[in-house]
C-alpha positions in Angstrom: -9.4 -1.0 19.0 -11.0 1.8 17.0 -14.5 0.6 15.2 -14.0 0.3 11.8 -16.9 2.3 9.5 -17.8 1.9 6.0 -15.5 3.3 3.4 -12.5 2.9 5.9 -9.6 1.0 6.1 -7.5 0.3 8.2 -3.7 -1.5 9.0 -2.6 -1.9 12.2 0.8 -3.1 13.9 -0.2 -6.6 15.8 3.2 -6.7 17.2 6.4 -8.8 16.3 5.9 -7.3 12.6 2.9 -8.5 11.7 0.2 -6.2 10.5 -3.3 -6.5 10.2 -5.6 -5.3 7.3 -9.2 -4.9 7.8 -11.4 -2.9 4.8 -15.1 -2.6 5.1 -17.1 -1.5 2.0 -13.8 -0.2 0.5 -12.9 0.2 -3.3 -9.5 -1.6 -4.6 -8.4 2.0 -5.0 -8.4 2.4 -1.8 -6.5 -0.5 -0.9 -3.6 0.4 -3.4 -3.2 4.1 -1.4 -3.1 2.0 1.8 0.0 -0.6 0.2 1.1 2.6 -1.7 1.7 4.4 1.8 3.3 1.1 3.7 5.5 -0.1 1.1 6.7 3.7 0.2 6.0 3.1 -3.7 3.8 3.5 -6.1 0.9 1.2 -6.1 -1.9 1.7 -9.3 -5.6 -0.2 -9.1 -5.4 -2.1 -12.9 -8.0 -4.6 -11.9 -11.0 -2.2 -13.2 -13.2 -3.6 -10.3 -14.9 -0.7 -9.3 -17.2 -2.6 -6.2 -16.9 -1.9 -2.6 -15.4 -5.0 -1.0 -15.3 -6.6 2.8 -12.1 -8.1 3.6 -9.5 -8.8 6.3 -6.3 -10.0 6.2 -2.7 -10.6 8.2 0.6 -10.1 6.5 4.1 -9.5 7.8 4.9 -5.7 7.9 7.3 -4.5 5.1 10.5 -3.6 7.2 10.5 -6.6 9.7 12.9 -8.5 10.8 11.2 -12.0 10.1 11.0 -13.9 7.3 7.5 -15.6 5.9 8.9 -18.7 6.8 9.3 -18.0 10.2 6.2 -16.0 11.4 2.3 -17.9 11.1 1.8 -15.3 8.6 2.4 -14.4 4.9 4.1 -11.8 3.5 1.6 -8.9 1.4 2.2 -10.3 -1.5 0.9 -13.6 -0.7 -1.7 -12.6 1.5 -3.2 -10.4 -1.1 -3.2 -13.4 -3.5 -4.9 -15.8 -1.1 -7.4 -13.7 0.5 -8.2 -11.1 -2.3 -7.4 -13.0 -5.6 -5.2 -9.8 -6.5 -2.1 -10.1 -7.6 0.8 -7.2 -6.6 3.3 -6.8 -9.4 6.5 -4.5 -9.9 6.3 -2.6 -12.9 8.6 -0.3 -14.8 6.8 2.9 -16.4 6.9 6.2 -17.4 6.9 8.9 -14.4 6.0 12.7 -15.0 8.8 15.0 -13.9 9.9 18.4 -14.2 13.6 19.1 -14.5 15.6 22.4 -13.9 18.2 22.5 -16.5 19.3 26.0 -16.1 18.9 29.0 -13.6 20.3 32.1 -13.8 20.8 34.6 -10.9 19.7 38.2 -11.6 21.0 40.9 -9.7 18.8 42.7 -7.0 19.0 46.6 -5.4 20.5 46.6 -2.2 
């Protein structure tokens, strides 16, 4: 296993689906990039804790096949909210984008 340093975390695959989270010295910003890339979504820090935290945790990993009721682990969500305190909610808001609406083709020398 790779030694975990300060300001790192990390998520590994334990097998069967389950996924193991280990942070040491880490922000909560940082944890929300790590959910943020596993879950493929958008996940924003609104806790305004800005300390460095130790932590570990298990949790099943988001695409497999069992269910929280079948594996000795709990799903993100739940683990989050046991071991952390933090609560992970979906939210609907706005979303910066920039649209074409029109293009036009200009003719070019040959």
């Amino acid at each position: 296993m790779i030694p975990l340093i300060e300001g790192q975390i990390m998520a590994t695959a334990e097998g069967n689906g389950i996924n193991a989270v280990t942070g040491r010295r880490v922000t909560l910003t940082q944890l929300a990039e790590l959910l943020e890339q596993e879950m493929g979504a958008f996940v924003l820090d609104k806790t305004g804790l800005t300390g460095k935290y130790y932590f570990g945790f298990k949790c099943l990993q988001m695409n497999s096949p069992l269910q929280a009721s079948d594996a000795d682990v709990p799903d993100v969500f739940t683990a989050l909210q046991e071991t952390l305190g933090v609560k992970l909610q979906k939210e609907k808001g706005p979303v910066e984008m920039m649209i074409v609406d029109h293009l036009e083709t200009v003719p070019t020398a040959n």
